[in-house]
OpenMM code with the backbone's topology and positions (N, CA, C; nanometers):
from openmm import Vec3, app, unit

residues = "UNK UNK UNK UNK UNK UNK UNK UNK UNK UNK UNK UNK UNK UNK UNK UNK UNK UNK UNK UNK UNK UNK UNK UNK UNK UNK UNK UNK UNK UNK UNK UNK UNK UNK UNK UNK UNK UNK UNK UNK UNK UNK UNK UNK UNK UNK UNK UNK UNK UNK UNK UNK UNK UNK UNK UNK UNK UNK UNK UNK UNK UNK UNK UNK UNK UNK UNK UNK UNK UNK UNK UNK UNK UNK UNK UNK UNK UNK UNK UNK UNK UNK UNK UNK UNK UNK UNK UNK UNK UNK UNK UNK UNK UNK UNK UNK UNK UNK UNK UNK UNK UNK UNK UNK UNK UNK UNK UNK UNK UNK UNK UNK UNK UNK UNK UNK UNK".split()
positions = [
    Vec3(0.2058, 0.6203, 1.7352),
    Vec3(0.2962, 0.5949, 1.6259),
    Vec3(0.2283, 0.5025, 1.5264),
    Vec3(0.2993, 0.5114, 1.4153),
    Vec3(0.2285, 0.4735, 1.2808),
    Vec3(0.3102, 0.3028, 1.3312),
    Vec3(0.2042, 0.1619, 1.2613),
    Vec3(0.2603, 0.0607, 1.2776),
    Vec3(0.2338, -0.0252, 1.1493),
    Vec3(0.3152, -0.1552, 1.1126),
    Vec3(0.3025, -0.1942, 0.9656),
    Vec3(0.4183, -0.2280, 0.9180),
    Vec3(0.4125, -0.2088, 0.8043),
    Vec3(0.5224, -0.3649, 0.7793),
    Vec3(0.6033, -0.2106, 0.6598),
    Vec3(0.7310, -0.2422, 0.6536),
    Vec3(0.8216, -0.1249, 0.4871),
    Vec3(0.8319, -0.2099, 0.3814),
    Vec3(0.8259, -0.2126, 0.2910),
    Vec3(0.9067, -0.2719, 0.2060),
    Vec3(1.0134, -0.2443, 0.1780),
    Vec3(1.1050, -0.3996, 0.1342),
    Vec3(1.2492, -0.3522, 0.1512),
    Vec3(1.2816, -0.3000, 0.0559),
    Vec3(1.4051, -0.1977, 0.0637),
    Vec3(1.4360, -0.1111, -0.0565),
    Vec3(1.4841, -0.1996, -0.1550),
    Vec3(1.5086, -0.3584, -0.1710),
    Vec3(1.5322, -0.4000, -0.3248),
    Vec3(1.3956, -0.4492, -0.3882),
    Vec3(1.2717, -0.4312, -0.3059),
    Vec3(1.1691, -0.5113, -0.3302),
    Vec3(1.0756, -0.3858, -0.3825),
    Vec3(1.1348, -0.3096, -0.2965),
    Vec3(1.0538, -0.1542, -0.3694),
    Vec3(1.1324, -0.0959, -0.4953),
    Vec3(1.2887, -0.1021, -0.5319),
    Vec3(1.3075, -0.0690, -0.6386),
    Vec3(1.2359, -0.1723, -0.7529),
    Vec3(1.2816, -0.2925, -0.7193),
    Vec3(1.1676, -0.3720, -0.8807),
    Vec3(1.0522, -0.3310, -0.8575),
    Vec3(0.9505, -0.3054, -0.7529),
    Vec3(0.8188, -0.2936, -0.7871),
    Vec3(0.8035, -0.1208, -0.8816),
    Vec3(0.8695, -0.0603, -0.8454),
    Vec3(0.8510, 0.0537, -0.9224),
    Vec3(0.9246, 0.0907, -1.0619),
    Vec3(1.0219, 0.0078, -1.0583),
    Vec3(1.0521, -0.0255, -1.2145),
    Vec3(0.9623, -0.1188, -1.3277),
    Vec3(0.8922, -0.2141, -1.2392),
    Vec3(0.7600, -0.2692, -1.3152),
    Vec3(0.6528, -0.2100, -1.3113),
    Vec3(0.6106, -0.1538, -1.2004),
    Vec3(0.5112, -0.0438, -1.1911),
    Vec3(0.4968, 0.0978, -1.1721),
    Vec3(0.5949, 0.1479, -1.2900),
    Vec3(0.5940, 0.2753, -1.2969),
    Vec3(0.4683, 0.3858, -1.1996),
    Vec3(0.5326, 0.5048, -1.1017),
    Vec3(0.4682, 0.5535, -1.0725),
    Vec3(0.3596, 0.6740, -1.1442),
    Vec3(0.2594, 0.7316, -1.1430),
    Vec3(0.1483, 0.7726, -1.2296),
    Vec3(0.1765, 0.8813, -1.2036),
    Vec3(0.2038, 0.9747, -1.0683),
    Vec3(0.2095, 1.1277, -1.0167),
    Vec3(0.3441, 1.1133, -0.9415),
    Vec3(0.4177, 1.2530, -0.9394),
    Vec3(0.5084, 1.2519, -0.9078),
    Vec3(0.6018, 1.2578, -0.7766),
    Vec3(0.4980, 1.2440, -0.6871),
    Vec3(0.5041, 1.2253, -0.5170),
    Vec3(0.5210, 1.0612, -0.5029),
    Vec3(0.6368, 0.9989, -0.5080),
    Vec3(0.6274, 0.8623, -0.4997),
    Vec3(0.6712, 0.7642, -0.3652),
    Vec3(0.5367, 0.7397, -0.3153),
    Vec3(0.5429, 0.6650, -0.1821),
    Vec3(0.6029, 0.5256, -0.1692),
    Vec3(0.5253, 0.4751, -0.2131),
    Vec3(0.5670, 0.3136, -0.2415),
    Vec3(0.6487, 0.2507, -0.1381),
    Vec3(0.6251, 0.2883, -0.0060),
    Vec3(0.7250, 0.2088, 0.0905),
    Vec3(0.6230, 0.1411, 0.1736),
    Vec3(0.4998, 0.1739, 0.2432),
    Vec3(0.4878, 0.0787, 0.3484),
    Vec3(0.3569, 0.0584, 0.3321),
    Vec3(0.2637, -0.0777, 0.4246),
    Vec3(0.1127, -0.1079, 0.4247),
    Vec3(0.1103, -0.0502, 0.5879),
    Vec3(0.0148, 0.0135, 0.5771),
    Vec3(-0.0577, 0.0679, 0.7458),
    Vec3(-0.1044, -0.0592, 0.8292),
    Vec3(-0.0380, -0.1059, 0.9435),
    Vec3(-0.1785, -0.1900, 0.9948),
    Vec3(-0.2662, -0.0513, 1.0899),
    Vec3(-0.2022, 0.0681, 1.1791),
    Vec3(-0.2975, 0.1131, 1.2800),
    Vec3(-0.1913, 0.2985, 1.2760),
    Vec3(-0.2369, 0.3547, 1.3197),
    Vec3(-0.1703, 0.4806, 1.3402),
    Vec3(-0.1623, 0.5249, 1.4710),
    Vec3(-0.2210, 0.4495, 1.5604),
    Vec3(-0.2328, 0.4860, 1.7282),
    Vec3(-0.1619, 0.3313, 1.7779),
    Vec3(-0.0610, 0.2569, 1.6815),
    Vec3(0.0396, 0.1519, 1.7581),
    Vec3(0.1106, 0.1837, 1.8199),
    Vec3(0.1532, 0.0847, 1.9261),
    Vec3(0.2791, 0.0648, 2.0152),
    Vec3(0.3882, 0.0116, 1.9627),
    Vec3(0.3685, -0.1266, 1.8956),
    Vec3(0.4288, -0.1834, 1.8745),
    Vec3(0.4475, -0.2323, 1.7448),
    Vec3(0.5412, -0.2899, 1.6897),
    Vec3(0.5701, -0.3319, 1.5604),
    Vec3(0.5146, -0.4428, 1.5245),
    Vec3(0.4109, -0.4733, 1.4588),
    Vec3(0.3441, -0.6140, 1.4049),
    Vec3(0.4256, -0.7428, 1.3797),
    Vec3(0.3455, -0.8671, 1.4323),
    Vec3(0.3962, -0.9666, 1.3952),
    Vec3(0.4520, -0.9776, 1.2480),
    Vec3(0.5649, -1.0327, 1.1975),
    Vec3(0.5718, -1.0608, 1.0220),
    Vec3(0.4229, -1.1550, 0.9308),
    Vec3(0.4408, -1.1103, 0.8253),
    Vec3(0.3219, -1.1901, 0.7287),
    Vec3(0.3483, -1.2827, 0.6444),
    Vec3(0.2959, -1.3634, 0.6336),
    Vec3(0.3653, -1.5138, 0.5750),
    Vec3(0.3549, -1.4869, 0.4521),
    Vec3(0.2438, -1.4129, 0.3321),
    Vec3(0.2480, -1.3955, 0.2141),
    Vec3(0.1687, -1.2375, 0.1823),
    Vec3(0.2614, -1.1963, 0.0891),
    Vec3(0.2131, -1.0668, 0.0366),
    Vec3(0.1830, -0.9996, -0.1140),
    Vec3(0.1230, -0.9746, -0.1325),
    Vec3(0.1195, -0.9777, -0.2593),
    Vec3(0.0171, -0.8378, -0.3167),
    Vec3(0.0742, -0.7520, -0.4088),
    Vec3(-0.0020, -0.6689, -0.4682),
    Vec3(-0.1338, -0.7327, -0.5413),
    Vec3(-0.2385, -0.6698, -0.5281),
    Vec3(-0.3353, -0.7968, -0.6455),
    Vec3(-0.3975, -0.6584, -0.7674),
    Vec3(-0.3738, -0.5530, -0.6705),
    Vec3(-0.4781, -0.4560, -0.7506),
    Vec3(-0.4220, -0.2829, -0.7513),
    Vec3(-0.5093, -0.2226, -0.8410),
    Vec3(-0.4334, -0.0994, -0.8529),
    Vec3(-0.6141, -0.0299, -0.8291),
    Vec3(-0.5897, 0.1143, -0.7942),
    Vec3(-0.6828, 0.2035, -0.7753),
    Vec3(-0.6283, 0.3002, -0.8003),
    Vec3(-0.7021, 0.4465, -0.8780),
    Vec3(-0.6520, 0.5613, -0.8768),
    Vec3(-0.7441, 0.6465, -0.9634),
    Vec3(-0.7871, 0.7916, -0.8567),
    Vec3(-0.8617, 0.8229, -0.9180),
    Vec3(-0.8766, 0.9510, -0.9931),
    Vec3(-0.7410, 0.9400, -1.0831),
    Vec3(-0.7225, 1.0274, -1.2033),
    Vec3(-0.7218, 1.1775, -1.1924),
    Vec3(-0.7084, 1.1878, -1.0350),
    Vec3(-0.6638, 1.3159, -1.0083),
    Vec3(-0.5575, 1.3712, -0.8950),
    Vec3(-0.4956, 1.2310, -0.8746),
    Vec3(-0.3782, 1.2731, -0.7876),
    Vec3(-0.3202, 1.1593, -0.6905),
    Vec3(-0.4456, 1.0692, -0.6946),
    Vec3(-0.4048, 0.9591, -0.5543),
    Vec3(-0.4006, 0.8042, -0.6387),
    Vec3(-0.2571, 0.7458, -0.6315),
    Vec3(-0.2725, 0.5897, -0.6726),
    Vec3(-0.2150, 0.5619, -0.5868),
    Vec3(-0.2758, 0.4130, -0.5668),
    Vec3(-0.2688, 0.3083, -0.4477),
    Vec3(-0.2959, 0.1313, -0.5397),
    Vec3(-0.1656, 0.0660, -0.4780),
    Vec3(-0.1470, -0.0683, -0.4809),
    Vec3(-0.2267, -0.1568, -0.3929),
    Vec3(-0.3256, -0.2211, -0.4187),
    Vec3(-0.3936, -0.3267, -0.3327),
    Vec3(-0.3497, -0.4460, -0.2961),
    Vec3(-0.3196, -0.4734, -0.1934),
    Vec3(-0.2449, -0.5719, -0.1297),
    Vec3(-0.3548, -0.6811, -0.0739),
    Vec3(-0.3076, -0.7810, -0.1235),
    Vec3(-0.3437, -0.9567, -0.0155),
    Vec3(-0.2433, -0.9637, 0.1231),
    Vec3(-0.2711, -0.9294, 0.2216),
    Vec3(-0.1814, -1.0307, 0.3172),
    Vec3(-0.2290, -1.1482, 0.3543),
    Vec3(-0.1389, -1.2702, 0.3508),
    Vec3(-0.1886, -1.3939, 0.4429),
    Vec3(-0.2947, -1.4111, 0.3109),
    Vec3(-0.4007, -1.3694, 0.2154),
    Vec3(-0.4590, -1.3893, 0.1144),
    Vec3(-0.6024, -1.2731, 0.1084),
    Vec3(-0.5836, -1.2112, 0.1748),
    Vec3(-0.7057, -1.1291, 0.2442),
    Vec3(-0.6437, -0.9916, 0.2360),
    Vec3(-0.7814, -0.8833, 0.1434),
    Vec3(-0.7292, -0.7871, 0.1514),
    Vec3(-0.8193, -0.6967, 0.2573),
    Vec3(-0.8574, -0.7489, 0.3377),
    Vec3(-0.9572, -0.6902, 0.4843),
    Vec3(-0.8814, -0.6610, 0.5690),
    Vec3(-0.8277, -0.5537, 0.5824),
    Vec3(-0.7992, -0.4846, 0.7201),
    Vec3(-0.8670, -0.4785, 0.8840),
    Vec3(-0.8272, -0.5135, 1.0024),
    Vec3(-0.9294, -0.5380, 1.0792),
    Vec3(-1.0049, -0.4370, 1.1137),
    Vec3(-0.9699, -0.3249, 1.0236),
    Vec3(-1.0868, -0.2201, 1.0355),
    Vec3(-1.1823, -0.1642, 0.9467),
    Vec3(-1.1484, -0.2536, 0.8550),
    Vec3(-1.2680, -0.2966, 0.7237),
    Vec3(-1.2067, -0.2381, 0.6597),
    Vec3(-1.0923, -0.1825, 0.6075),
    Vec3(-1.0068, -0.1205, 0.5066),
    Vec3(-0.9954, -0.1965, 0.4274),
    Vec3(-0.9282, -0.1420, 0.3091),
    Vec3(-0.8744, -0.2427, 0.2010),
    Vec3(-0.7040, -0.2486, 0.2671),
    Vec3(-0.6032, -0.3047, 0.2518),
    Vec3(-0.4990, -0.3160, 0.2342),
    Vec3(-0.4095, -0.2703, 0.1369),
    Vec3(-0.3169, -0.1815, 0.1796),
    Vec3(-0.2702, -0.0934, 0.0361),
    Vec3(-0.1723, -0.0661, 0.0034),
    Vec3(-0.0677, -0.0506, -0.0389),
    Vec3(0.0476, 0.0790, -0.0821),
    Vec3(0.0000, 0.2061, -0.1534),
    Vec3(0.0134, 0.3220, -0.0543),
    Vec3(-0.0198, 0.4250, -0.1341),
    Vec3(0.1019, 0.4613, -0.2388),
    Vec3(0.1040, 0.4962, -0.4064),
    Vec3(0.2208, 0.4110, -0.4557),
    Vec3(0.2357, 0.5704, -0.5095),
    Vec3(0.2047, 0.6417, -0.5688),
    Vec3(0.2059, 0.7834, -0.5698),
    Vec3(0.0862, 0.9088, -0.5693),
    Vec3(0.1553, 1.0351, -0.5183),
    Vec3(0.0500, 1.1330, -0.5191),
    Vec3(0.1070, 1.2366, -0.5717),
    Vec3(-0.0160, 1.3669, -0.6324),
    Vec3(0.0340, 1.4814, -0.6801),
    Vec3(0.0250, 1.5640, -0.5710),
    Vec3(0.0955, 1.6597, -0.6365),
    Vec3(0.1296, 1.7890, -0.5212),
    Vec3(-0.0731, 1.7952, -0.4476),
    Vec3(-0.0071, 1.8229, -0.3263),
    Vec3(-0.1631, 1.9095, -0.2479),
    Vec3(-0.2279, 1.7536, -0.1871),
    Vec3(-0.2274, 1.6270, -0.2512),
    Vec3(-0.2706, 1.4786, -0.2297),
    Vec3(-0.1948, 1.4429, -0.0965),
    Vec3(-0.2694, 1.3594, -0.0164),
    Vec3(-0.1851, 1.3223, 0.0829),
    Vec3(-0.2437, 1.1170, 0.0765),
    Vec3(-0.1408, 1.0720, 0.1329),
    Vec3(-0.1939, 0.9048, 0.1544),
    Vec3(-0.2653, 0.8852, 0.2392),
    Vec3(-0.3171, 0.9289, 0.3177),
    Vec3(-0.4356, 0.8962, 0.3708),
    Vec3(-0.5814, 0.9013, 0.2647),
    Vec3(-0.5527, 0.9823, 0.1974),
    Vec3(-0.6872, 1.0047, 0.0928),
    Vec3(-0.6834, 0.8484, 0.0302),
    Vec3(-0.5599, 0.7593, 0.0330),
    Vec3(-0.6032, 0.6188, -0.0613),
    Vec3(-0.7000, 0.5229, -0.0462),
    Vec3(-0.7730, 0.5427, 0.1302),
    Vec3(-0.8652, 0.4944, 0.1589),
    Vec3(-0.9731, 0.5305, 0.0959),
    Vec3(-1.0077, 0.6310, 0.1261),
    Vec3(-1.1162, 0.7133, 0.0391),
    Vec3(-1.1239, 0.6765, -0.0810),
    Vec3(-0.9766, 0.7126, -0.1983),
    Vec3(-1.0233, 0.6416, -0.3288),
    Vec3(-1.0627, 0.4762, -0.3698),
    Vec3(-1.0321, 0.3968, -0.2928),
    Vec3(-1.0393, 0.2527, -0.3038),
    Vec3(-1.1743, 0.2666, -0.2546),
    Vec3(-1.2576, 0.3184, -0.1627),
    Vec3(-1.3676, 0.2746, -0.0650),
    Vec3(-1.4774, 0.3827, -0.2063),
    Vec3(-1.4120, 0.4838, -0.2581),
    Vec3(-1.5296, 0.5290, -0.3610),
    Vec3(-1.5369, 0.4534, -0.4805),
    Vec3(-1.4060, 0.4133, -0.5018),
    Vec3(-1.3828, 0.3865, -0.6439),
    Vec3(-1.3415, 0.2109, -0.6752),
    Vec3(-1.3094, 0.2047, -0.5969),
    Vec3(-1.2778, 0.0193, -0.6146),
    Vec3(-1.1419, -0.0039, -0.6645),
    Vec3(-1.1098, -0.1237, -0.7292),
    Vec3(-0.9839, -0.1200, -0.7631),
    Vec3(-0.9905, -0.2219, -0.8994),
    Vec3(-0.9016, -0.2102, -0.9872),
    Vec3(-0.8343, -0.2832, -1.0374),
    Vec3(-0.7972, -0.4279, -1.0415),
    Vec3(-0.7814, -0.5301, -1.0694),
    Vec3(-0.7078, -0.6370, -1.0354),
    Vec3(-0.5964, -0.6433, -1.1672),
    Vec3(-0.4623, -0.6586, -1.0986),
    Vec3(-0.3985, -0.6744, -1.1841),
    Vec3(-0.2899, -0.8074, -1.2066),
    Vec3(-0.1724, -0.8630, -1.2352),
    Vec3(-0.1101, -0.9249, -1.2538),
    Vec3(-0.0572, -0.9064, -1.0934),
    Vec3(-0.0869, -1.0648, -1.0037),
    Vec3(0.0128, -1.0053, -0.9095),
    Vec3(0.1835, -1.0492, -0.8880),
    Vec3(0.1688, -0.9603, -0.8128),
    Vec3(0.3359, -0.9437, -0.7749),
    Vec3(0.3618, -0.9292, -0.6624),
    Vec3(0.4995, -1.0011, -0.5912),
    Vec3(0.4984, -1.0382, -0.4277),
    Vec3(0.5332, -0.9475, -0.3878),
    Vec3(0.5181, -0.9023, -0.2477),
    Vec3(0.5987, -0.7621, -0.1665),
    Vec3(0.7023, -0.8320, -0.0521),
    Vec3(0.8093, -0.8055, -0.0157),
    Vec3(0.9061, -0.8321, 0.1029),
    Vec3(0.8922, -0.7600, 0.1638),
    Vec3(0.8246, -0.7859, 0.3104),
    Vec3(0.7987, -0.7158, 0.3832),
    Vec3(0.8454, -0.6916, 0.5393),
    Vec3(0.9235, -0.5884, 0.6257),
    Vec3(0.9005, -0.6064, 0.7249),
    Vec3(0.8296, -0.5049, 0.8195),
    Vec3(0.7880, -0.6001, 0.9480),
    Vec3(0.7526, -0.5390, 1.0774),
    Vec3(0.8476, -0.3854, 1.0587),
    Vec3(0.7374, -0.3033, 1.1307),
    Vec3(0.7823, -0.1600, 1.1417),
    Vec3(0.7198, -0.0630, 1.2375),
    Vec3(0.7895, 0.0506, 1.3149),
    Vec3(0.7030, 0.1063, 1.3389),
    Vec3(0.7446, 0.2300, 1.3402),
    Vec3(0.6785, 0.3399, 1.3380),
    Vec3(0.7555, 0.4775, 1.2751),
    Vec3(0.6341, 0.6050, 1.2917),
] * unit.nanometer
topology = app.Topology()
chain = topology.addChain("A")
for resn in residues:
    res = topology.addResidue(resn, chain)
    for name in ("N", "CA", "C"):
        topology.addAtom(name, app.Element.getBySymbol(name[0]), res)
């Protein structure tokens, strides 16, 4: 099972009213910590979008600080995949951040909880 934190649905409606989505598949709910979890992750003391990536053909993704660090313990970046076009899936957001880099933008906090799904 997939494990990681949702954002809550009032924390995800402002973020997508300030950050309009780009393609019309709109994810914007959760950060991955693992996809082979048991269990639901400890909570994160601070969260914060810092950066945007997207690579102009279907896949945008929100770059996240947790705790202040956007290093995943599996050398990932930390993310919200925030929308995709038809045929795009969120797993590809790794791929675009790891080819393409990201953005830094104005940040903005995320409310987050433990999840697992």
């Amino acid at each position: 099972m997939t494990i990681g934190w949702k954002l809550t649905r009032d924390c995800r409606a402002a973020l997508l009213a300030d950050l309009p989505p780009t393609y019309p598949r709109v994810i914007a709910d959760h950060v991955t910590l693992a996809v082979d979890g048991k269990d639901a992750p400890t909570p994160v003391e601070t969260a914060v979008i810092i950066g945007r990536s997207d690579d102009g053909k279907g896949v945008e993704a929100m770059v996240v600080a947790l705790n202040g660090s956007t290093a995943r313990p599996d050398g990932k970046i930390w993310h919200v995949t925030w929308s995709l076009a038809d045929g795009r899936t969120a797993r590809e957001s790794n791929d675009v951040i790891a080819a393409l880099g990201w953005t830094e933008i104005e940040g903005r906090p995320l409310v987050l909880e433990p999840a697992a799904w």
